[in-house]
Structure formats: structure tokens, C-alpha cells
C-alpha positions in Angstrom: -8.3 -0.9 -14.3 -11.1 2.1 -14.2 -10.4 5.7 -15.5 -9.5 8.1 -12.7 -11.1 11.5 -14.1 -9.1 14.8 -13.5 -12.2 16.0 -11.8 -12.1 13.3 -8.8 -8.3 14.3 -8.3 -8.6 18.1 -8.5 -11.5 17.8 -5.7 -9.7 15.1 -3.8 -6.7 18.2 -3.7 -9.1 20.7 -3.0 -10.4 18.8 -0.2 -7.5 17.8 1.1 -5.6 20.6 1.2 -8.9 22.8 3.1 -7.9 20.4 5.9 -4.6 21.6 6.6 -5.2 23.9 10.1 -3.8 26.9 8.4 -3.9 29.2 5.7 -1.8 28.4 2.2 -0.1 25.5 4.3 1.7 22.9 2.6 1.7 19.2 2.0 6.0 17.5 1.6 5.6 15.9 -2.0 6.7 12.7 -0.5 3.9 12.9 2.1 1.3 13.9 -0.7 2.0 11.2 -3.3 1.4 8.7 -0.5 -1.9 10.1 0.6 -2.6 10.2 -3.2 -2.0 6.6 -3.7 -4.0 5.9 -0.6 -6.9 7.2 -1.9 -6.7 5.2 -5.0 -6.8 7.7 -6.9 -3.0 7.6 -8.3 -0.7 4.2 -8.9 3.1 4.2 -7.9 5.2 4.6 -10.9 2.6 6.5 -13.0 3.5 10.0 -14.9 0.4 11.7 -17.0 -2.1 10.5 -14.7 -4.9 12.5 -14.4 -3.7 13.1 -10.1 -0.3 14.9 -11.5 -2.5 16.8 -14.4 -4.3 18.1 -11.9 -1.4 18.4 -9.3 -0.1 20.5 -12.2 -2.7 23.1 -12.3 -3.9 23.8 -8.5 -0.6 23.9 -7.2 3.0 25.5 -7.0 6.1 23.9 -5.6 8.3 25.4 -3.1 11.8 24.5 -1.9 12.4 24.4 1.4 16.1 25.3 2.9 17.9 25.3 5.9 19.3 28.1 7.8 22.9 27.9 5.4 20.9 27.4 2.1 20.9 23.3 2.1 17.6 21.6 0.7 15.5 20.2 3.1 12.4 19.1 1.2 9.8 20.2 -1.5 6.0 21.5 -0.6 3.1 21.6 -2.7 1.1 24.7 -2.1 -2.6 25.4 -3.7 -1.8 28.4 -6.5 
């Protein structure tokens, strides 16, 4: 299996992320990790990869409620 650098991951974010049609928008974390492993640049199952390092330092999570205070789902936003 080949190294996945940091760098590839934290530009695959970037990248991705600048294509969302507006400003500081949001990608679900369900919806993200799949796009991630599409790419081939994260693997199912992993934890310390280099795709969640660099998850870990471009963005922020946010919790997403309903009207009454009930989750709904978690967004990553770029920091």
C-alpha cells in the first residue's frame, strides 16, 4: 500500500471545500469521509491517517439541531 502524505490530503480539503457554492459552507462528516475514500486518499476503518491529521487541523466541527434542540447531523467547516 503507498504512503498518502498529509500534504495531498490537506489540498484535496482545500480544494474541495472551495467548491462548495457558498462561503464557510459545510460538508455532513458522513458525506465527507465518503468523498474522502473515493478519492483514495483515506481507507475505511483507518484512525491516524494522514486524511484525519489533516481533517484535524483545517477544520472545525459543528453540531447541527433541530428546532427543539435534537441532533440532526455533524458538519465539517474549514477553520
Amino acid at each position: 500500500m503507498k504512503e498518502i502524505k498529509i500534504d495531498w490530503c490537506k489540498n484535496w480539503i482545500k480544494h474541495t471545500f472551495k467548491k462548495l457554492p457558498f462561503e464557510n459552507g459545510g460538508i455532513e462528516c458522513n458525506c465527507f469521509w465518503n468523498m474522502a475514500e473515493k478519492s483514495g486518499l483515506w481507507i475505511r476503518g483507518t484512525y491516524g491517517s494522514a486524511m484525519s491529521n489533516a481533517l484535524a487541523e483545517l477544520t472545525t466541527v459543528e453540531t447541527v439541531l433541530d428546532e427543539n434542540g435534537n441532533f440532526l447531523y455533524n458538519v465539517f467547516r474549514l477553520a
